[in-house]
N, C-alpha and C positions, 0 to 999 in steps of 0.2 A: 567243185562241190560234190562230183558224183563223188569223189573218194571215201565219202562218206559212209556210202553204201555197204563200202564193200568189205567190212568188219559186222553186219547185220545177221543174221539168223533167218528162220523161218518163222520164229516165234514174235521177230519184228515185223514193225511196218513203214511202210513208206509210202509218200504222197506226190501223185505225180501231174503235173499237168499234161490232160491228151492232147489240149492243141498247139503243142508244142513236137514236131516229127523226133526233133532229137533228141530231145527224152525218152521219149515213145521205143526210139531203137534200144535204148537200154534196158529196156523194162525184158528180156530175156538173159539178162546178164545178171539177174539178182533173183537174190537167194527170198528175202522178205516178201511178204503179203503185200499186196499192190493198191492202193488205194485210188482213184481217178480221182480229176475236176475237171468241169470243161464247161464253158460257154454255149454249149451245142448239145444234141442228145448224146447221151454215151450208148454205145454198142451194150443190147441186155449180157453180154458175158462178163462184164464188167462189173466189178464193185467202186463206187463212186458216189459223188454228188454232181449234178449237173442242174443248167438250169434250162427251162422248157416251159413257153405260157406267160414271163413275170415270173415265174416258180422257182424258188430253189426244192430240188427232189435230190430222193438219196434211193438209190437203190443196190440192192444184192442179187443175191440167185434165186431169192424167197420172196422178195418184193419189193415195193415201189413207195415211198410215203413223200409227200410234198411236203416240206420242214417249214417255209414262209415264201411269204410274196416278197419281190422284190423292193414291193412299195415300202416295206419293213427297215430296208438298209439304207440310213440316212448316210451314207457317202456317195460321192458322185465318180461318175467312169467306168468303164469295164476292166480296166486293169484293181480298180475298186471291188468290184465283182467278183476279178477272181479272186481276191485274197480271203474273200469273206467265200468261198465257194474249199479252200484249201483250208482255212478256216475250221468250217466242217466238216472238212472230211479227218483231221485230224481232231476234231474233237469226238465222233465216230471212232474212231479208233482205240482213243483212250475211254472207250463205253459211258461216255457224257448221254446220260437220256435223252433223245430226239425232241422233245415237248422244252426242256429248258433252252436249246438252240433259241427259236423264235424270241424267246424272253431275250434272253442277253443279248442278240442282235437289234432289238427294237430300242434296248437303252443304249445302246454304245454309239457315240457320237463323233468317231474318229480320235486321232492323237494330233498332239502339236505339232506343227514345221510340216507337217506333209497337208496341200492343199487346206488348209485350215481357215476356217471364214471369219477375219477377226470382228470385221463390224461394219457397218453401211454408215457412210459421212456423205449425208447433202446427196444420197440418193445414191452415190458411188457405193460399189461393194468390193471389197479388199480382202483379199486372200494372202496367206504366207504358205508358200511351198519350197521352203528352202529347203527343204533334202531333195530337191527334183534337181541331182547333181550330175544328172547325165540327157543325150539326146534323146532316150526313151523316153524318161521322165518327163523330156517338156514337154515331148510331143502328147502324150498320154493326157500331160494338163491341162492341154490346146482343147482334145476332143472331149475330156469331162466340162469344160467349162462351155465350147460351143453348144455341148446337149444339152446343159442346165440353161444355157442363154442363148438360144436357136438366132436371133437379130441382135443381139447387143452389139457394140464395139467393146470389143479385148484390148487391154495393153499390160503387154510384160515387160516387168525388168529381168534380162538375159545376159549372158555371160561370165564368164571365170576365168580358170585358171583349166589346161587342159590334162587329162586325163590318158591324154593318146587312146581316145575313144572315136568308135566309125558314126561320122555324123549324117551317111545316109537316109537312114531314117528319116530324118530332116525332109531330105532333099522330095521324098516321095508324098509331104503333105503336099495338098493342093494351095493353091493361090486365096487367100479368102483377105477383103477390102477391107474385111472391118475389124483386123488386126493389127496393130503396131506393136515395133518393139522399141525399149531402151535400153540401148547395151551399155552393160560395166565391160570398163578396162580388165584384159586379162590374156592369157594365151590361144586361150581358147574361142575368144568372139569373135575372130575374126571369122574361123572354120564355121561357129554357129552361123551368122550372115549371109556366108558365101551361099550355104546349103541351103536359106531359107528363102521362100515365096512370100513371106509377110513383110511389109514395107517397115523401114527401118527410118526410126526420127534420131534427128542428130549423131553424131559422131560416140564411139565410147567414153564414159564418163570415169572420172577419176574416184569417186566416192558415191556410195549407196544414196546419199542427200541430195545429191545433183539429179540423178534419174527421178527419183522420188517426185521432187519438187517439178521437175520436167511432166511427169506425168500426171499430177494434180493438176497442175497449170494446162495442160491441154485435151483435160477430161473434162465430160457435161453427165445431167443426172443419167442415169440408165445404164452407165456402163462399166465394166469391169477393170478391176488392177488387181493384177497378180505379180508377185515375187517367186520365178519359175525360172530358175538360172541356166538351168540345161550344163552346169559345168561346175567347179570344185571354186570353193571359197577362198586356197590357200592365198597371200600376198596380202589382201587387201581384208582380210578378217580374220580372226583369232581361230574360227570353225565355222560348219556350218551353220551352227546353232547362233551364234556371234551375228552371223547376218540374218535368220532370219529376226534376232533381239531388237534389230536395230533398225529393220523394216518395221516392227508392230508399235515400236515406239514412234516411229515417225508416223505411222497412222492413230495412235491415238492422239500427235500433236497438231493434227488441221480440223479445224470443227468451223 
């Protein structure tokens, strides 16, 4: 992706995440205006938006203006955070007035297939996050959903098809009791398992209907299902999209 860069100008811009080191080293290898994000304060030499307080702030070399509370962005996570932080700083860029940021932030409600909150049945609440096709991603939808739900019990349906992806990440959540998983059959679940701390019900299942039904049948009110695959859809679904269709229509068929 850096390759991008490097047909850019000075009269362009680019948007970079600071907490990220290796980006960060490239940011002297480019020609274009440099825009931050970051989770933390930015350094004042820095043009960016960061967030400080609940705040999203954008500042320059001239000043500082808080653009909205946090409480404003109805998505969950910090990898949520930062898109809506990268968000603005590219919309900043393309000279969007700082005053309508807050407005369109307050309406926009997420997009499909990415952690998406289909409905609460008999107290259970149900999510589809089927582009969570990698080990970042599940892990990412583990800690958005633990923050939204501090004591619930979690359960996910996990695994694919693999991606020859490093499933460390994994390995470095902690242990938490009040997760299960149910894994689909695929190349990749087995690597997802190996690495994880969260207790694993039954064997991989051969169809999306089997985990589903497994997971209904051993859920009570208060707590969580997510469709959070951590791995690629191919074999056993048309796309990603394909599984998550086939997730939200199995939840609108238990009432």
């Amino acid at each position: 992706k850096a390759c991008l860069f490097k047909s850019q100008s000075e009269s362009d811009y680019v948007v970079l995440n600071y907490d990220d080191k290796r980006i960060c080293r490239m940011a002297s290898k480019l020609k274009s205006t440099i825009f931050y994000f970051s989770l933390f304060e930015l350094p004042t030499k820095f043009n960016g938006v960061y967030l400080c307080e609940n705040n999203f702030i954008f500042q320059n070399k001239k000043r500082k203006v808080v653009l909205f509370s946090r409480k404003n962005v109805g998505l969950m996570g910090n990898h949520n955070t930062q898109n809506v932080l990268a968000a603005a700083a590219a919309a900043i860029c393309l000279r969007v007035p700082l005053r309508r940021l807050g407005k369109v932030i307050r309406s926009f409600k997420g997009v499909p297939y990415r952690l998406e909150r289909i409905k609460s049945v008999k107290r259970r609440i149900f999510y589809n996050d089927t582009t969570a096709t990698s080990p970042e991603a599940f892990v990412a939808a583990y800690k958005a959903l633990r923050d939204a739900y501090p004591t619930a019990i979690l359960r996910f349906i996990i695994g694919g098809a693999d991606k020859r992806l490093d499933f460390t990440i994994v390995k470095r959540v902690k242990r938490d009791k009040k997760v299960f998983l149910y894994p689909l059959a695929g190349s990749a679940t087995d690597k997802l398992l190996r690495s994880s701390n969260f207790s694993v019900i039954g064997k991989p299942r051969k169809n999306l209907y089997q985990a589903f039904q497994d997971c209904w049948r051993d859920s009570s009110p208060g707590e969580v299902i997510s469709l959070s695959p951590g791995a690629a859809s191919f074999g056993m679904f048309q796309h990603e999209f394909d599984r998550g269709d086939q997730f939200t229509r199995l939840v609108q068929s238990v009432s």
